[in-house]
N, C-alpha and C positions, 0 to 999 in steps of 0.2 A: 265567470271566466269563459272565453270564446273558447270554442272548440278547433281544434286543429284541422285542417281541410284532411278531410280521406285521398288515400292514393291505392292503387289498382294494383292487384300482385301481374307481374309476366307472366304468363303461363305456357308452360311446354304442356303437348301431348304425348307421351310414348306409347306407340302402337307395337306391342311384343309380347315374347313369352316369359314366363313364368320363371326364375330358378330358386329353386329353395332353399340351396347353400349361399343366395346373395350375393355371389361374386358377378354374375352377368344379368341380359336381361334387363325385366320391368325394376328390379331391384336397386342395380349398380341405375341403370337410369334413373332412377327418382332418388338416388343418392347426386349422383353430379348435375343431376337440376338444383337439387337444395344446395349444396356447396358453391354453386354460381347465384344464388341471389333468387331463382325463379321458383315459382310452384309448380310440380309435378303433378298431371294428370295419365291414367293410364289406361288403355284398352286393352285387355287380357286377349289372345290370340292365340295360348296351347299354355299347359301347363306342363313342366317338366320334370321327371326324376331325377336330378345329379349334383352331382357334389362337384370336387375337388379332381376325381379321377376320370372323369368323364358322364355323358348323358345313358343312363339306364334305362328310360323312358319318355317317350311323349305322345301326350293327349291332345287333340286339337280340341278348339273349340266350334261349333257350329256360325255358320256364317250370320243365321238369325242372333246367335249372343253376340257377334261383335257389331253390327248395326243396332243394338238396343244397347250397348254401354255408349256405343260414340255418340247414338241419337241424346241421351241421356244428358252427359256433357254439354253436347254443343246445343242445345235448347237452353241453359244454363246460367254457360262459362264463357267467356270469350276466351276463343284458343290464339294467342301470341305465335309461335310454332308446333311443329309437327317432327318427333323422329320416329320412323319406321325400322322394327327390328325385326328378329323370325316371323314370319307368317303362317311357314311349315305345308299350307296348300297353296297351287292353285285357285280354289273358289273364296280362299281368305283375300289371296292380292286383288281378283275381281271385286271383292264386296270390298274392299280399302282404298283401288283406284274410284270405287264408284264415289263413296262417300266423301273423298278428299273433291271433288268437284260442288262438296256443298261450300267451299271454305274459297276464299276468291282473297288472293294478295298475301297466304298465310304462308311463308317458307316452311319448304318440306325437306327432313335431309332422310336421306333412304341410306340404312345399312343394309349392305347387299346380303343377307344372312343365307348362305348355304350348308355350313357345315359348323360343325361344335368345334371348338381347340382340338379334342380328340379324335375329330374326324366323323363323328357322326353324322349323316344327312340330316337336315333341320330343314330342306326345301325337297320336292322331289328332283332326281338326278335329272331328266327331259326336260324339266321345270325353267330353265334360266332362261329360256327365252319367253317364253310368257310375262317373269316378272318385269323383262326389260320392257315387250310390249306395253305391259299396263300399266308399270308404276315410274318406269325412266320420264315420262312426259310429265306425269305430276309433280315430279323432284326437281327441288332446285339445286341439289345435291345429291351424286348416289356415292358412296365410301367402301367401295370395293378392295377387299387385300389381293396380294399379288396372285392365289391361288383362283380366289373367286374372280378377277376381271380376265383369268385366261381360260374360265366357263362361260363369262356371259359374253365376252368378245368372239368365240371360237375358235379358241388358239390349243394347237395340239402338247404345249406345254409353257409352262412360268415364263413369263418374261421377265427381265434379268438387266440386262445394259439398258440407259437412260434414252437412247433413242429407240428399245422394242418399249419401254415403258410409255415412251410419248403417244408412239403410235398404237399401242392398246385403248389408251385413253383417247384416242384421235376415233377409233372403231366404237366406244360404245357412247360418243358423244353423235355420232353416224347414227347411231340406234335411236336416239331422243334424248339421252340425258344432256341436261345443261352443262352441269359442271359437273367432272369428276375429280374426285382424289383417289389415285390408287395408293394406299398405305404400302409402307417396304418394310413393314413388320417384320415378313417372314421372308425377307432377303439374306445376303450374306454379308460379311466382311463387317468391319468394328463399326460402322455406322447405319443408323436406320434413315432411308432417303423415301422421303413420301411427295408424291408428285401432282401439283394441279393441275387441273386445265382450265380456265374460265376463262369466258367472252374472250376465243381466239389463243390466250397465252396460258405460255406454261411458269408455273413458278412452283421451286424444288426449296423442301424445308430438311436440309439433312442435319442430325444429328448424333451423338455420340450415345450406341447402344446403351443401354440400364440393363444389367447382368442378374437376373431372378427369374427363377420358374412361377414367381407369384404376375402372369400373365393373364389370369380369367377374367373376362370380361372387359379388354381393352379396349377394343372395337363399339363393344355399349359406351363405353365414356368416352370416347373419343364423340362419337356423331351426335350423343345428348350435351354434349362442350359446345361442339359446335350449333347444335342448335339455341341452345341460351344467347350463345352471340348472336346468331343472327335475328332472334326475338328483341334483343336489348338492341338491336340497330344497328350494329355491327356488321360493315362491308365485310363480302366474300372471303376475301383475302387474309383480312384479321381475324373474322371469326375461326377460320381455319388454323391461323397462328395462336393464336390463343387455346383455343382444343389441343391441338398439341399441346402446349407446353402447360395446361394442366394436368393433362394424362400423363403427361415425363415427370408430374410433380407426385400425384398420386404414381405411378409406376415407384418414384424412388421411396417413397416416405413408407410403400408395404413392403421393399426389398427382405429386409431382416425380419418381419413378421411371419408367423408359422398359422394355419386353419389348413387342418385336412394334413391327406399323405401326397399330394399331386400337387396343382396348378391351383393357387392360393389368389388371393383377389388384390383388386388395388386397396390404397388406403385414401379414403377419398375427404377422409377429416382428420391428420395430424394433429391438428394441436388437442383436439378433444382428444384421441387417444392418450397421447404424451400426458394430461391433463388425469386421466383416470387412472393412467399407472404410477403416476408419482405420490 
């Protein structure tokens, strides 16, 4: 009997932190890699304490351990994409913009990671302009929410109306990023309006809020969505359409699910749930 030709898994990279409650992070990343088709690789870059009510702790890791897992990898693996999630220092985004210079034609999507859901610092506060230095030029994507693109832009508060949102994004594509989306997660009014900019234009994905405190971790599935598309070949545009609209799918499918007393996760496999409770 012939044997069937072998085929090559996709493979994502997540460069991030640690959460042990599973809702954000290397976690929810290597969940919405596997629920999009791709295999999940991961570089450890802090490890953290927290649950559901917020970050109680975090540990960085040394810049020598994260040059010896990436080196590890990519002697290897052939890496498809790259998402970037907390880094947590300065000397981690140097050793991360360094080492993304070994990887030539690999789409990069950068979550802009500065602070927890709860507010915690997860970069240092002086820090945003460094990260934009070193890793805005590597990215072919950075996924800044409304709170974080009015730190790395340098804006004395949120931008709000669709033309301060253009022109935010207008200011940290001035800095080096390619393309940005600022998310309108943490906007107002019944609809979430997230905004692109690529090659010149803007294109506005607004949709109809999903009402649940189970919010942790959106921002990780969001940019590892988009990074599987754009590993599977998927122009800018769609891959960005598509992340959304699996993180709305995941966002609804955990609405009614309970983990923890706080901000609960997505559900990033329905039917296998649905499937174990029947």
């Amino acid at each position: 009997m012939a044997m069937s030709a072998s085929r090559e898994y996709t493979t994502i990279l997540t460069i991030a932190g640690s959460d042990g409650s599973g809702g954000a992070g290397i976690q929810a990343d290597l969940k919405t890699i596997a629920a999009a088709g791709c295999y999940g690789l991961s570089v450890i870059t802090a490890v953290t304490a927290q649950n559901t009510l917020g970050v109680t702790g975090s540990y960085l890791l040394p810049a020598g351990s994260i040059r010896e897992q990436f080196k590890a990898i990519a002697d290897d693996i052939r890496i498809d994409a790259v998402k970037i999630g907390m880094l947590g220092s300065k000397e981690a985004a140097e050793t991360v913009a360094e080492l993304l210079k070994t990887l030539e034609g690999v789409p990069v999507v950068l979550d802009t990671v500065l602070r927890s859901t709860g507010g915690e610092a997860l970069f240092p506060a002086d820090g945003a302009g460094s990260m934009g230095r070193l890793l805005f030029p590597a990215a072919s994507l950075i996924t800044p929410n409304l709170p974080e693109t009015a730190m790395l832009a340098g804006l004395d508060r949120q931008p709000s109306s669709r033309e301060e949102i253009e022109q935010a994004a207008l200011r940290l594509n001035r800095q080096g990023a390619r393309s940005v989306l600022v998310k309108g997660g943490h906007g107002t009014g019944g609809e979430c309006r997230d905004c692109l900019l690529h090659e010149g234009g803007f294109f506005w994905f607004a949709n109809p809020r999903i009402e649940t405190v189970n919010t942790h971790g959106t921002g990780c599935t969001l940019s590892s969505a988009i990074a599987s598309g754009l590993a599977g070949g998927k122009g800018m545009v769609e891959a960005v359409e598509r992340g959304i609209a699996y993180t709305r799918a995941a966002l609804q499918a955990g609405a009614g699910l309970r983990l923890g007393h706080g901000h609960g996760p997505l559900q990033h496999f329905p039917g296998i749930h649905q499937r174990r409770r029947s």
